[in-house]
C-alpha positions in Angstrom: 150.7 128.9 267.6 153.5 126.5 268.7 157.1 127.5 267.9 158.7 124.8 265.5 161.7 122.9 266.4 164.7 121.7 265.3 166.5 118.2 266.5 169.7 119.6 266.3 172.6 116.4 265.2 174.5 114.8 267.4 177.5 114.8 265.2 177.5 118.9 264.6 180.0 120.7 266.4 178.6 124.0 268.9 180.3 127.0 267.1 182.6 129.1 269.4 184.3 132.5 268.2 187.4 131.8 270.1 190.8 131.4 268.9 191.8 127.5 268.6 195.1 128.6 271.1 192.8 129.5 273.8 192.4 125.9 274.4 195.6 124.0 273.3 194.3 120.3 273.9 190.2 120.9 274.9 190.0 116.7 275.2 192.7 116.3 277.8 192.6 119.4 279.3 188.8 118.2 280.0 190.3 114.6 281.4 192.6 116.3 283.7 189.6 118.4 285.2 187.2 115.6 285.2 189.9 113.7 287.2 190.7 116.6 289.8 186.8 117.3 290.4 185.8 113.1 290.3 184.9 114.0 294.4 182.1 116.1 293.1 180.8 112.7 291.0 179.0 110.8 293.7 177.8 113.4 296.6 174.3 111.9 297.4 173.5 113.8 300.6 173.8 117.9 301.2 174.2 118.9 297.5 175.9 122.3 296.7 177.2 124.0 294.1 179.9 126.2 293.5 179.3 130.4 293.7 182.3 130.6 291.0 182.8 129.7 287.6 185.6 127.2 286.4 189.5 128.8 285.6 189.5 128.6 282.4 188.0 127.6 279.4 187.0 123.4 278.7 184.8 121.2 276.7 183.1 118.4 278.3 180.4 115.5 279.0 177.4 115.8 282.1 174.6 113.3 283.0 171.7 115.5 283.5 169.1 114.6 285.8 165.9 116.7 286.0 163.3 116.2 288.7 160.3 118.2 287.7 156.9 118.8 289.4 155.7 115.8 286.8 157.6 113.5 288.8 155.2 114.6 292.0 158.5 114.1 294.1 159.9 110.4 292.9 163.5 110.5 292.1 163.1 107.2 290.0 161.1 109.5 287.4 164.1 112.4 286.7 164.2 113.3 283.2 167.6 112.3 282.0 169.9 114.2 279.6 172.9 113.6 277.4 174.3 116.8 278.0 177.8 118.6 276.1 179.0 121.6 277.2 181.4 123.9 276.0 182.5 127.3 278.0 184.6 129.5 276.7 185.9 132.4 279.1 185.8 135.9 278.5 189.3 137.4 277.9 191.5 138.6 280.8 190.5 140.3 283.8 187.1 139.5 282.7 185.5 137.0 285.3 182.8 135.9 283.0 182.1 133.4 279.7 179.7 132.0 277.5 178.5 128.3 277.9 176.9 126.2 275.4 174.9 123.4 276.1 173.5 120.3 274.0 170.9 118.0 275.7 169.8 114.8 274.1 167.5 112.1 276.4 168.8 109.1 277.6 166.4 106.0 277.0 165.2 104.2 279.6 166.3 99.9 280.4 163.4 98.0 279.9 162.2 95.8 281.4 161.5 98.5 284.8 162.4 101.7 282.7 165.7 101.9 284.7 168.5 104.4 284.1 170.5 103.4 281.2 173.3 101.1 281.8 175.7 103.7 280.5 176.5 107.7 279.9 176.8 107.1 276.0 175.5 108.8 272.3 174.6 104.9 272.0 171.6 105.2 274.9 170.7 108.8 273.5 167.3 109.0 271.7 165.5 112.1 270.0 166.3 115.4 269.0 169.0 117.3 270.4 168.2 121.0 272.0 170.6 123.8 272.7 171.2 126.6 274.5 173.6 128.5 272.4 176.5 130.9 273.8 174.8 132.0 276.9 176.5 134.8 278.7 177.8 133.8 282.0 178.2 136.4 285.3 180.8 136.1 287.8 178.5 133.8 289.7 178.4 131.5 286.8 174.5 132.0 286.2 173.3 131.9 282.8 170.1 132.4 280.7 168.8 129.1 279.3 166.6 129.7 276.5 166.5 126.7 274.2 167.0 126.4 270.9 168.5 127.7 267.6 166.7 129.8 264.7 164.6 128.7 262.1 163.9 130.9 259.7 164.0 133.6 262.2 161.3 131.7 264.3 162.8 130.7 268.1 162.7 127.5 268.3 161.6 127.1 272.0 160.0 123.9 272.4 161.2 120.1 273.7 160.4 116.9 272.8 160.9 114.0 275.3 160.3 110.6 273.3 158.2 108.0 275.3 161.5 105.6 275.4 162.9 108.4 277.7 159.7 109.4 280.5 160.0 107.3 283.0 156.8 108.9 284.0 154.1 107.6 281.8 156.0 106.6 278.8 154.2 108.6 276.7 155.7 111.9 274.9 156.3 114.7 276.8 156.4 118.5 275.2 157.3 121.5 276.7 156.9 125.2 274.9 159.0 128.0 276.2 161.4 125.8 277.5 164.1 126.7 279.1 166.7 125.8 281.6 168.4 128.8 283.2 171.0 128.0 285.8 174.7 128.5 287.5 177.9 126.6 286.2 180.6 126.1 288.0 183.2 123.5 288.6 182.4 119.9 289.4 178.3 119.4 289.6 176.3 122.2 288.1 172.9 122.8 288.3 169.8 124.6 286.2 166.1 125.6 287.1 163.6 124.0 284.4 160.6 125.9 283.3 158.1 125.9 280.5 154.6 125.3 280.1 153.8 121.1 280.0 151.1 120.7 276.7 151.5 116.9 276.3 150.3 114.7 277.5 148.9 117.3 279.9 148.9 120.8 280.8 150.9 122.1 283.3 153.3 124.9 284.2 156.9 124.3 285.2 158.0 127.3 287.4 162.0 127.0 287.4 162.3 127.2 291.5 160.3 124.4 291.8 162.1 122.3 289.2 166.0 121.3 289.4 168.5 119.7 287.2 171.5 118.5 288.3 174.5 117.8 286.2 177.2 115.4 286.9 181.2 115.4 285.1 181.3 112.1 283.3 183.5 110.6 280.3 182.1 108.8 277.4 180.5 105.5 277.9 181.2 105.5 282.2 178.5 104.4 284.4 175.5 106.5 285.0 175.5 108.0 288.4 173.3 107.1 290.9 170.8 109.2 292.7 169.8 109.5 296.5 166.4 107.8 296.9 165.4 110.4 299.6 166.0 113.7 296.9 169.0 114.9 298.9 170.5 115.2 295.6 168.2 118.1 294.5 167.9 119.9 298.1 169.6 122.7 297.6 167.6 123.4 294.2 169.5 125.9 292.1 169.8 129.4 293.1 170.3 131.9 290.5 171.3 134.8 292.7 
């Protein structure tokens, strides 16, 4: 029996149990990083990702791209994601956190279902999926698993809306979803996995399935991606 889901709203805040003095000014603390990490914005050859996790706690906004085995290899088919993070580190000498994460597709420009002009909630369509306080290791790896509780039942399971596959543009669902991966400053990265029930059948094995996640503001350009997949070369170790 499929798990049931639940869109979660744009507009609802990811609860943290943290003190609101561990992070004084989350917006423009968030700016500042954003502009001291803007180098990591626009690597499209030879992409790494950092073995550490940020200093310090901070709130901000990633376009995800995800290039799964659907795709068959065409970076002009990535999945993309509206993605909000929040980490909160672990008190003092503790070199480890929890992360939240909220993704929300991005709808495709028609006509030539193109990238959306923009990184914005205004180009986000769908439900909203989580990954909720996530425990983080000194390496910055963390356990996926998305979705909230409903009435005690996981809620495991992803809806892609038509307006957002650039594949087929028909609706895509995933069960036992989840995108486990390492955080860290500047570009992050995530291994997919879940088992494909529409509109086919077909498993997603997270080693064989990257997303990559790039520091944005509100409303800037969406990043481009390297035509040859040099942006998803190094895939995402977990170890």
């Amino acid at each position: 029996m499929r798990s049931r889901w639940l869109g979660v709203v744009l507009g609802v805040s990811i609860p943290v149990t943290v003190a609101v003095g561990c992070i004084p000014d989350p917006t423009g603390d968030f700016e500042s990083y954003n502009e001291r990490t803007s180098s990591f914005r626009n690597v499209d050859s030879g992409t790494t990702f950092d073995a550490a996790l940020p200093a310090g706690s901070l709130t901000g906004l990633y376009f995800g791209a995800c290039l799964s085995k659907l795709a068959a290899g065409r970076v002009d088919r990535v999945l993309r994601f509206y993605t909000e993070v929040t980490y909160i580190q672990d008190a003092a000498p503790a070199v480890t956190g929890k992360i939240s994460i909220k993704l929300t597709p991005l709808k495709l420009t028609q006509p030539g279902n193109l990238p959306p002009p923009t990184v914005s909630k205004s180009e986000t369509i769908g439900s909203t999926y989580t990954i909720m306080d996530s425990p983080t290791n000194a390496l910055g790896v963390y356990d996926g698993k998305i979705g909230t509780n409903v009435d005690d039942e996981p809620n495991t399971e992803i809806k892609v809306p038509g307006e957002a596959n650039p594949i087929s543009g028909r609706e895509i669902e995933v069960e036992s979803a989840a995108v486990s991966g390492r955080f860290g400053p500047g570009k992050f990265c995530s291994q997919l996995s879940g088992e494909v029930v529409v509109p086919t059948v077909i498993t997603l094995e997270g080693a064989d399935n990257t997303c990559i996640y790039f520091p944005v503001k509100e409303g800037d350009p969406t990043p481009p991606l390297a035509a040859d997949r040099s942006d998803f070369a190094a895939g995402c170790p977990l170890q």
